[in-house]
C-alpha positions in Angstrom: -38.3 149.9 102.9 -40.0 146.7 104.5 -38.2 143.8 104.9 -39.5 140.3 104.2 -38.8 137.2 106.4 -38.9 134.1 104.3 -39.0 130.4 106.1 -35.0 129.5 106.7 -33.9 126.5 105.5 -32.7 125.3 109.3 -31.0 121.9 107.7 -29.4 120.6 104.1 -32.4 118.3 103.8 -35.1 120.8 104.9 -38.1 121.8 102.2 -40.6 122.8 104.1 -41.6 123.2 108.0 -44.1 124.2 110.5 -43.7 127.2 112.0 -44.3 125.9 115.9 -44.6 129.2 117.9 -44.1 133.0 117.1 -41.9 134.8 119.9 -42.9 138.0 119.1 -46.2 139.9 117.8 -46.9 142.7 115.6 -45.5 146.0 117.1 -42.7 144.6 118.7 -39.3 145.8 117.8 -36.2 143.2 117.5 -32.7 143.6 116.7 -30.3 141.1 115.0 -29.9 138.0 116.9 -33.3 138.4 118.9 -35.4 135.4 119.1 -38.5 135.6 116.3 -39.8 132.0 116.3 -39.5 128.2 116.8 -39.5 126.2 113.4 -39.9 122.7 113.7 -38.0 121.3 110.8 -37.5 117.1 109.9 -34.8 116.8 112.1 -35.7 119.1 115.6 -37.2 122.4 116.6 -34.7 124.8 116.5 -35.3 128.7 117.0 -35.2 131.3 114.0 -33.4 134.9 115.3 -33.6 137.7 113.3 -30.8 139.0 110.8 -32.1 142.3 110.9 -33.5 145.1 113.1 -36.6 146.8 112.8 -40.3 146.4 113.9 -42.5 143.9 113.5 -44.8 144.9 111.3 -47.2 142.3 109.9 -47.6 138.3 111.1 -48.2 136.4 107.8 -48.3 132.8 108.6 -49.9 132.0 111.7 -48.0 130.2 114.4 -49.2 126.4 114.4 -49.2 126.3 110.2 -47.5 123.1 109.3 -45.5 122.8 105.4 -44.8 126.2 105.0 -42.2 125.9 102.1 -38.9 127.2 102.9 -38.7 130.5 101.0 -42.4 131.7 102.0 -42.7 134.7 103.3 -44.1 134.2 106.9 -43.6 138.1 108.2 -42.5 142.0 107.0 -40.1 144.0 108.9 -40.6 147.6 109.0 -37.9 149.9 109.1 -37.7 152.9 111.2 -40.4 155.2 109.9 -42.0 152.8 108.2 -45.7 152.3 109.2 -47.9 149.7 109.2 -49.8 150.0 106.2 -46.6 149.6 104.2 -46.4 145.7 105.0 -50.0 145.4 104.3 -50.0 146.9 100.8 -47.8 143.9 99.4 -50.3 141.2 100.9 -52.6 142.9 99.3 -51.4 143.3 95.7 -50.5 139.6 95.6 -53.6 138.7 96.6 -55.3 139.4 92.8 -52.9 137.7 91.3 -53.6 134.1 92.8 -57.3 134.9 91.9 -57.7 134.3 88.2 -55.5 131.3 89.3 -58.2 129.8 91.6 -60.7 130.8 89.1 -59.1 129.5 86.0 -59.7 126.1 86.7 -63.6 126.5 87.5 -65.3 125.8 84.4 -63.1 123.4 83.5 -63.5 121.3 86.6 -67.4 122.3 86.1 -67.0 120.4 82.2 -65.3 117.5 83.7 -68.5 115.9 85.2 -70.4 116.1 81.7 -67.6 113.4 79.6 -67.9 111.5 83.2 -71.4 110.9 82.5 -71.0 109.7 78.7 -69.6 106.2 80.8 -72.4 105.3 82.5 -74.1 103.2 79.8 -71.0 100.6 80.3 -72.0 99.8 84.0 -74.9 98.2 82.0 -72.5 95.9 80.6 -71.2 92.4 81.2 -68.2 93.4 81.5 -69.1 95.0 84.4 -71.0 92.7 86.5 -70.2 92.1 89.9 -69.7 88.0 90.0 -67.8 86.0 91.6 -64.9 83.5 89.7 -66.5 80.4 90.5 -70.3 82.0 89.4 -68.4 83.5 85.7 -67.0 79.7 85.1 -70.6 78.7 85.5 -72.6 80.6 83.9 -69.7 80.5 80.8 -70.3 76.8 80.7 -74.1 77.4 81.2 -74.2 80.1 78.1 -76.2 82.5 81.0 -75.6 85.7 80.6 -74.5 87.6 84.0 -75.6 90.9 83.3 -79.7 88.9 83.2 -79.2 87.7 87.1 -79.8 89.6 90.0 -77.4 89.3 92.4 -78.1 87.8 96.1 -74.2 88.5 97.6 -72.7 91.3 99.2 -73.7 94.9 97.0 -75.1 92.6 94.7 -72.4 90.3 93.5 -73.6 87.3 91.5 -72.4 84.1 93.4 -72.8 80.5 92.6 -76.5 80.2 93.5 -78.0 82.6 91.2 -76.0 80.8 88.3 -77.2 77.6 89.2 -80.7 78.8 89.7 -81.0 80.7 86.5 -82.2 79.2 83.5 -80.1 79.4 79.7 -81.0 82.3 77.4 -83.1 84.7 79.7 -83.9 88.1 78.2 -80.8 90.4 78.5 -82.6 93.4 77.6 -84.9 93.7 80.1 -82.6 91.7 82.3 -79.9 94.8 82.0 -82.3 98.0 82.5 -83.4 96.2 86.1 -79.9 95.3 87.2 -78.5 98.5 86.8 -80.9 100.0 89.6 -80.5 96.9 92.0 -77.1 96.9 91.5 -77.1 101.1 92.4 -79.6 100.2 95.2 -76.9 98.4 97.5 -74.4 101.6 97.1 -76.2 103.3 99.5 -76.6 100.9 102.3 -73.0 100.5 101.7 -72.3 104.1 102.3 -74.1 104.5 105.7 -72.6 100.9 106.5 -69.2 102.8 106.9 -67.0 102.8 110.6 -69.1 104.2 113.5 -68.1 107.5 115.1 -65.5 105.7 117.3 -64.3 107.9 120.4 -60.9 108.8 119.8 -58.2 111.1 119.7 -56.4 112.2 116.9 -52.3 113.6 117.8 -50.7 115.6 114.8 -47.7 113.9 113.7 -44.2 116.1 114.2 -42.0 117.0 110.9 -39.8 114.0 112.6 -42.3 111.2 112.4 -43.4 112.5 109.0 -39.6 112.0 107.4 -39.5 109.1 109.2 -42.2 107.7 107.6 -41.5 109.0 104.4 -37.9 107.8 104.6 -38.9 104.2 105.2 -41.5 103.9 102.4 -38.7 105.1 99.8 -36.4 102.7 101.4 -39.0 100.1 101.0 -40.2 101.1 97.4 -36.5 102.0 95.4 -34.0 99.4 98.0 -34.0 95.4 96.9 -34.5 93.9 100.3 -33.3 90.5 100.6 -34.7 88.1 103.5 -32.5 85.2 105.0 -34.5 82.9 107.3 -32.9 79.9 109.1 -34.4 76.6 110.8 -33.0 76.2 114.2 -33.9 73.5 116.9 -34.8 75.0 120.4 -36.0 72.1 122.1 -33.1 71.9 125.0 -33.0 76.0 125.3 -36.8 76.0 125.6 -36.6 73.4 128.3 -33.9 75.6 130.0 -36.1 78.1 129.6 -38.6 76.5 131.9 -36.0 75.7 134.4 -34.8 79.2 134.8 -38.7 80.8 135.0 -39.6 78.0 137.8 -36.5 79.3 139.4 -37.1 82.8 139.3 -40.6 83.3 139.3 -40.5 83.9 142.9 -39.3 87.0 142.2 -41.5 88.4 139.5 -38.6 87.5 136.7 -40.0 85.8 133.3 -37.1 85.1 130.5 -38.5 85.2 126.9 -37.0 83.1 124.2 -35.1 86.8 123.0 -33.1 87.1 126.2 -31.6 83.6 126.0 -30.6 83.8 121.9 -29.6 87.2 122.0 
């Protein structure tokens, strides 16, 4: 009967990791205590030996993959006698089953857009006009009606000088059905206004830096930081400061204000 090798858990805090490098490939046999595969966990990347003999008989996570869940199956162990096609049949009996789940969800994302579209009559509203503070107080003590202007700021935001242009009591009606296609008309220069394409390079982040930074936001979002300042006078250590850097700067030395307090 095949065996299954699930992702170890490689540490107490470890959920999930990326499976860094396989050591051995489909065919090859192993025994216990062999080396399968480094797994890069949120602490280091420590190597994975097998517990138990037998040949490899089918790869299922792909050297490189990064969250695999700890308890995944990432590879099936044949035993002797075994052949191939054994490890293959469970792979492909579980595929069905995930299926109807992918498929389940279909038509109701497809009914989602249709209430989303019931909305759109409210972007035709006051409430929704793009103004800025000062323009709203204006226009309030004005009695003009925002949703009747035609905005001249950024994506057509109403600002000060279209209040103060705009005359008391102009047709809101007619007003509203022409601002709702001026006000769409500055989406789209707004979309191809986005970030050039930048040369860059883009580095993966390891599990470590990924902890790290999920370490500090929870520290950040669930500890009550405290922040203690103090007012000190530096005026004879800066001057010493100087004295020391004329001194030294014949030989490439520059003290910072760090090196003399700490």
């Amino acid at each position: 009967m095949s065996i299954e090798i699930k992702m170890p858990a490689l540490s107490p805090t470890m959920e999930e990791g990326t499976l860094a490098k396989w050591l051995v490939k489909e065919g090859d046999t192993v025994k216990s205590g062999d080396l399968m595969a480094e797994i890069e966990t949120d602490k280091a990347t420590m190597e994975f030996e097998a517990v138990d003999e037998g040949v490899i008989g089918k790869i299922l996570v792909a050297e490189g993959t990064d969250n695999v869940k700890v308890g995944t199956v990432i590879a099936v162990l044949l035993e002797e006698g075994e052949s191939a096609a054994a490890a293959a049949a469970p792979k492909a009996a579980a595929a069905p089953k995930e299926e109807p789940k992918a498929e389940a969800p279909k038509p109701e994302a497809a009914a989602a857009p249709q209430p989303a579209a019931t909305p759109a009559p409210a972007a035709a509203s006051g409430d929704r006009v793009k103004a800025s503070p000062l323009a709203r107080r204006i226009a309030a003590e004005k009695g003009i009606e925002l949703a009747a202007l035609n905005g001249s700021g950024p994506n057509g935001r109403i600002v000060k000088a279209d209040v103060e242009g705009a005359k008391p009591g102009a047709p809101v009606a007619a007003a509203t059905a022409e601002a709702a296609p001026q006000a769409a008309a500055p989406a789209a220069p707004a979309r191809s206004a986005a970030i050039p394409d930048i040369p860059h390079t883009a580095e993966k982040l390891s599990n470590v830096r990924k902890t790290i930074a999920r370490r500090l936001t929870e520290s950040k979002q669930t500890v009550p930081h405290i922040y203690l300042t103090v007012d000190i006078r530096l005026d004879k250590l800066l001057k010493l400061r100087t004295e020391f850097n004329a001194a030294l700067e014949p030989r490439g030395v520059k003290l910072s204000v760090n090196d003399l307090l700490i």
